[in-house]
N, C-alpha and C positions, 0 to 999 in steps of 0.2 A: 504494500500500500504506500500511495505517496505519501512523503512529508511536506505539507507544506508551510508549516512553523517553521521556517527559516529566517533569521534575520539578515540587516544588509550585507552583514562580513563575510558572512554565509555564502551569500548571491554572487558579493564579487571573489569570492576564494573558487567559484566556479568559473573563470577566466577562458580557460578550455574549454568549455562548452559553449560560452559565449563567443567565441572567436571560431569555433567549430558553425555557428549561425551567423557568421559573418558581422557580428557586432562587436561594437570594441568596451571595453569595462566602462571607460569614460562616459563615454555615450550613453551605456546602460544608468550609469551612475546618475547622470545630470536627466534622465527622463523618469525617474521616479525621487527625486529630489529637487528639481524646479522651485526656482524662490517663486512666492504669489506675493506682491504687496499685504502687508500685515495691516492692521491697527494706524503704528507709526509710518507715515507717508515720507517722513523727511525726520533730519536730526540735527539739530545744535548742540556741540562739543564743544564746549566751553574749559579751554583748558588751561591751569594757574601753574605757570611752571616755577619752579623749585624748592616745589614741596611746602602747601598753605598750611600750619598748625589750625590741627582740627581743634586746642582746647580755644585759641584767639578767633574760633569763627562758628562751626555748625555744631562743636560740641563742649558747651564750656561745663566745667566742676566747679560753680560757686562754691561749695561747701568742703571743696578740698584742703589740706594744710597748703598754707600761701605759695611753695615753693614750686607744687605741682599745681594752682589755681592761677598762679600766674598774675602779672601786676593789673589786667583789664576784668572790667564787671559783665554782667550778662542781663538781658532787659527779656521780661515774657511775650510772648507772639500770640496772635488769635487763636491757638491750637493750645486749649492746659495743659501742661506739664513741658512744654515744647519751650527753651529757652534759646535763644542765640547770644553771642557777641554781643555787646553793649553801642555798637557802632550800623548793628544792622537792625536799624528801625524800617527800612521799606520792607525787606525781606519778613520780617515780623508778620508784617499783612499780610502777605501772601503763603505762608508756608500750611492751610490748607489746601493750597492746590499742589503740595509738592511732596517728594518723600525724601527724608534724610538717612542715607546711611552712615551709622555711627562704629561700622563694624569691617570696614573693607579692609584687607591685610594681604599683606604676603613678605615674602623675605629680601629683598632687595635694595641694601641702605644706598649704594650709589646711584647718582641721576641718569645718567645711561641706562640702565637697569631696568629701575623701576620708571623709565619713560616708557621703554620699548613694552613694557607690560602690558600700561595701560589705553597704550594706542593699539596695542596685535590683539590682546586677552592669552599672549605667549611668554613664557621666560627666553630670556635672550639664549642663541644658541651659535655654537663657533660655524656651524655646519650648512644652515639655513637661516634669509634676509626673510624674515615671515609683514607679510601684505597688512597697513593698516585698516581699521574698521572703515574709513572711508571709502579707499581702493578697493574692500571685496563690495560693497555697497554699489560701487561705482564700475566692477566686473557684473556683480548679478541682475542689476536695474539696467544699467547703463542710461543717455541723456533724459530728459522730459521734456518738452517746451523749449528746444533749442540752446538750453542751458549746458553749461556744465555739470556731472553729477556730482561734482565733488569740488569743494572752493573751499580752500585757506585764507582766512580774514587775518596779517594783511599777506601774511606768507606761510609755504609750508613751516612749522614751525620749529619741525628737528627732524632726524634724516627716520623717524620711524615711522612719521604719518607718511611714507611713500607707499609706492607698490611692494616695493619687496620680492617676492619671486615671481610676481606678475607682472605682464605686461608694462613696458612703460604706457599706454596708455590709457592706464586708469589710475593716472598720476591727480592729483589737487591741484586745480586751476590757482595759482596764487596771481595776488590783484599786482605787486610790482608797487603799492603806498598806502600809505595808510587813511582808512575813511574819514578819522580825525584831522587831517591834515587842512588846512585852507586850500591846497591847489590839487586836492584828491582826484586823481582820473586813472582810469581801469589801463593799465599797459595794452597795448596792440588792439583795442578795443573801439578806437574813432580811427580812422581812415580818413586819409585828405584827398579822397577821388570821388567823383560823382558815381551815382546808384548805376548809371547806364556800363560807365567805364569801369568799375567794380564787376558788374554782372560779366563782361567782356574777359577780363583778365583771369575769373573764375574758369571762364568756360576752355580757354587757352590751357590754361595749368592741366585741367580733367583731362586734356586730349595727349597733353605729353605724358601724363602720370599714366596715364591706360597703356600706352606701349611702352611705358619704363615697368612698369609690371608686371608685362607678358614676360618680361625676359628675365625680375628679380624678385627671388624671394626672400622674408626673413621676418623676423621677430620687429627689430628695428625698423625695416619701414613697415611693415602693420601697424607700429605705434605711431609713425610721424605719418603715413598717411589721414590716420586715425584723428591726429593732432588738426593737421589741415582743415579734414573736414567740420571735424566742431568750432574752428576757428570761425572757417566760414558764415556756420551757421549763426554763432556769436554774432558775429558786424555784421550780419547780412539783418539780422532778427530786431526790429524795433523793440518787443516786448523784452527781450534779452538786456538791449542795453539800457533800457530803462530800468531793471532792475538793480544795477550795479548804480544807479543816480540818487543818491543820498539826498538830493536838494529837491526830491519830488516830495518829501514827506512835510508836511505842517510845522511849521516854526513852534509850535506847543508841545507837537509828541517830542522835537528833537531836545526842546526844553526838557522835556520828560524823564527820556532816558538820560540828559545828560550832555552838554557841547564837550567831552572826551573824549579818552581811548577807549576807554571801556562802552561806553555809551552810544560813541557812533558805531563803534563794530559789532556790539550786541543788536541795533538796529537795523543794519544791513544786514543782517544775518537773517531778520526776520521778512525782510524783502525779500532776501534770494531763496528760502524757501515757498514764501507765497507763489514767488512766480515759478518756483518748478526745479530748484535744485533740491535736488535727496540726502545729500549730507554737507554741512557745513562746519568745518573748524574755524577756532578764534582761540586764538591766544589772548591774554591780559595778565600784566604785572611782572614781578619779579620777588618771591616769597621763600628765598633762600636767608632765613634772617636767622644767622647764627646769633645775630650782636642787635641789642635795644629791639627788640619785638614789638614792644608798644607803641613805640615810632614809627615803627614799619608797618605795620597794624592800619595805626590812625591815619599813615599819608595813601593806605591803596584802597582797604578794606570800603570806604564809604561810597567810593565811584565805582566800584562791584558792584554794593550793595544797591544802590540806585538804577543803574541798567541794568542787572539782573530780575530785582523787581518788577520793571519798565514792562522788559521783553515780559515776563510770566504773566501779567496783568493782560499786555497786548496780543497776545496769541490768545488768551482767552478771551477777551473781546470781541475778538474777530471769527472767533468758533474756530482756531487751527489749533488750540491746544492740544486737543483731545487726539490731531491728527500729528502735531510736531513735538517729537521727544527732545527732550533738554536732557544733558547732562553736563555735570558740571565736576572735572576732577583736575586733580590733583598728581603728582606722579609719587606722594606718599605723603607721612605725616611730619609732626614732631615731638619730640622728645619731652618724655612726661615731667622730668624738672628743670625747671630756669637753669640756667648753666652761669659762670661767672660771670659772663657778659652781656646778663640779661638780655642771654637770648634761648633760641634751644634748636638743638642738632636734630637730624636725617632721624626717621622714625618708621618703619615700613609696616611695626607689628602690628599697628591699628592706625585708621585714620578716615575721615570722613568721604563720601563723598553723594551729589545730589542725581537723584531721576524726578521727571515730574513729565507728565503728558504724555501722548502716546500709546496711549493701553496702559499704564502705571497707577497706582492707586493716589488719590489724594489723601493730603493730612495724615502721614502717619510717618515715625520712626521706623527704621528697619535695624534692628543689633543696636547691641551697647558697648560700650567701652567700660573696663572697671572704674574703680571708685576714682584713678590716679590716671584714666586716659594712656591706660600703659599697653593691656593688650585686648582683643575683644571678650566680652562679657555672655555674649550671647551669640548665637546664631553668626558668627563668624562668615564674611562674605568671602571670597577667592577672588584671583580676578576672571578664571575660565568662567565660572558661575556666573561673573557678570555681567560677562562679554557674550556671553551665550543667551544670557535677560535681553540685554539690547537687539543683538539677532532674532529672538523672538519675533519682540516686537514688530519688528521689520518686514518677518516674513521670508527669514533664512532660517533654514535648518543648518544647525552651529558644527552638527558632525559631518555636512556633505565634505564631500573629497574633492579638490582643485588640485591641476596639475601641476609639482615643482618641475623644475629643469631634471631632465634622465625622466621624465613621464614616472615621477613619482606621485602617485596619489597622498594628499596632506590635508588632513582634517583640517576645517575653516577655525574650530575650535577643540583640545585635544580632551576630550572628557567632561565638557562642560555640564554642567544641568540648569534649567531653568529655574530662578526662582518663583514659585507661584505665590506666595505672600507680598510681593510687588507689583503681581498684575493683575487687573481686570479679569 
């Protein structure tokens, strides 16, 4: 009698028989795991690089001995029991519509490390360049609305939000300035030729690139073919370049979020998803504060706190919440006592970080940190686990297989599981 209780490893450990029906595993593999749009339509990656202390922001211990409480106070938010920073009074408001994790952890005290983490959901490895959360988003969706699927606000922002063993193109469109700037304009994005003579020199290019392809193949021009054409598409697309135009928005909302870094690139970000990008990265700050934390605290923490509220308020306003996941991390924490220099060191054993929309639940904590913010308390999050919630979301399954170089099949995620205490 047949078995048909087989699971996937099963299916493709039968290779030979597949290839005996003239199918290849790959193929097998990508037609009974086909990403379907999830819940989350789009993502903003909101990313704090050099490691934000969770007790100076989403998780403070008022009641700790001073040393591990740290020299800043903590103010209550609409949610009882839910306290923040003393410096994030908007975020306050809004943290029913968000979830905080108090519990994310893994091993990794250097920045390289635990960057490459938090952008793959992988521990860095000598052997393999593992694709970040963007790049497989921007493999499995690919464009929308002529967009790009994947934009770095104002650049990529370390060499692990690349592709990694993938293609170069499903690289992150990076803008080439910053939206805060006075003279912000999109790199290669205006063109100084009229629409007729644009159209003209597109259709020239097509006609030499068709017979430069009969006769070349490769990796590299697939991706700079690739490159071309969504270029085109880009400066060819009104709606396109209007989405990159920061000066379309009302002089109140931009009051709103904020005339800053944090502010205008938290804003643009929630353009370029309305009009049809699927993942968005943003960098803000610099939170490697060995030394005087509560000056370093006071001078970033409040322009977060203000655009980040902005954006949560504004997507909900507009009914995209529910459809655009927000995350907001960190590449690890910090260290549970003030150190000499009133500041505190690299912390990876626990440390915060945020989901909110997208299939995510509102208003609620997820894990805890103990009494001294030293290692998680509860419910301990991974980052595969995490990275595999977000996948959900999305509407990727976290174990499909992509092919490395040597047509190595590599799980998108290597043993992830879904948390369902996060989602809808």
């Amino acid at each position: 009698m047949l078995d048909i209780n087989f699971n996937r490893r099963d299916f493709l450990r039968a290779g030979g028989i597949a290839a005996g029906f003239g199918l290849s595993i790959a193929s097998a593999d990508q037609k009974f795991y086909e990403s379907v749009e999830g819940p989350a339509k789009s993502v903003i990656f909101i990313y704090l690089p050099g490691g934000m202390a969770h007790q100076e922001s989403f998780d403070p211990k008022p009641f700790a001995p001073i040393e591990y409480r740290g020299p800043m106070g903590s103010i209550d938010t609409v949610v009882p029991g839910i306290r923040l920073n003393e410096t994030m009074t908007k975020t306050a408001k809004v943290t029913n519509k968000i979830s905080i994790v108090r519990s994310m952890t893994h091993g990794e005290a250097a920045h390289e490390r635990g960057t490459h983490n938090m952008f793959t959901g992988y521990r860095p490895s000598p052997a393999l360049q593992y694709p970040s959360i963007g790049s497989v988003v921007a493999h499995e969706f690919g464009p929308r609305h002529n967009l790009p699927p994947y934009v770095c606000i104002p650049n990529p922002p370390n060499e692990y939000a690349g592709t990694g063993y993938l293609s170069s193109s499903y690289s992150g469109f990076g803008l080439g300035s910053d939206p805060a700037s006075d003279n912000f304009k999109v790199r290669d994005l205006n063109i100084p030729v009229s629409d007729s003579r644009f159209t003209t020199r597109r259709h020239v290019l097509d006609i030499v690139n068709t017979e430069f392809n009969e006769k070349q193949t490769s990796d590299s021009l697939d991706a700079l073919n690739s490159f071309y054409q969504r270029a085109y598409g880009l400066i060819g697309s009104e709606q396109a370049r209007e989405a990159f135009d920061i000066d379309k928005e009302a002089s109140a909302l931009r009051d709103k979020y904020g005339r800053n870094t944090a502010g205008a690139r938290m804003l643009l970000a929630r353009r370029l998803v309305e009009a049809g990008t699927r993942f968005v990265t943003l960098s803000y700050g610099s939170w490697d504060m060995h030394t005087s934390i509560e000056g370093g605290i006071k001078g970033q923490l409040p322009e977060f706190d203000q655009g980040f509220a902005s954006l949560i308020e504004d997507l909900d306003d507009r009914g995209m919440l529910d459809s655009t996941l927000v995350c907001v991390t960190s590449e690890f924490g910090r260290t549970p006592k003030i150190n000499a220099r009133a500041g505190r060191d690299h912390w990876p054993k626990v440390f915060s970080t945020i989901m909110a929309g997208g299939g995510i639940k509102r208003g609620i904590v997820y894990g805890s940190s103990d009494a001294t913010a030293s290692e998680p308390d509860d419910n301990a999050l991974h980052v595969k686990d995490w990275a595999a919630t977000i996948y959900n979301r999305l509407g990727i399954v976290a174990d499909k297989e992509l092919m490395a170089p040597g047509d190595r099949p590599i799980e998108i995620v290597d043993g992830g599981k879904v948390i369902q205490d996060l989602i809808i």
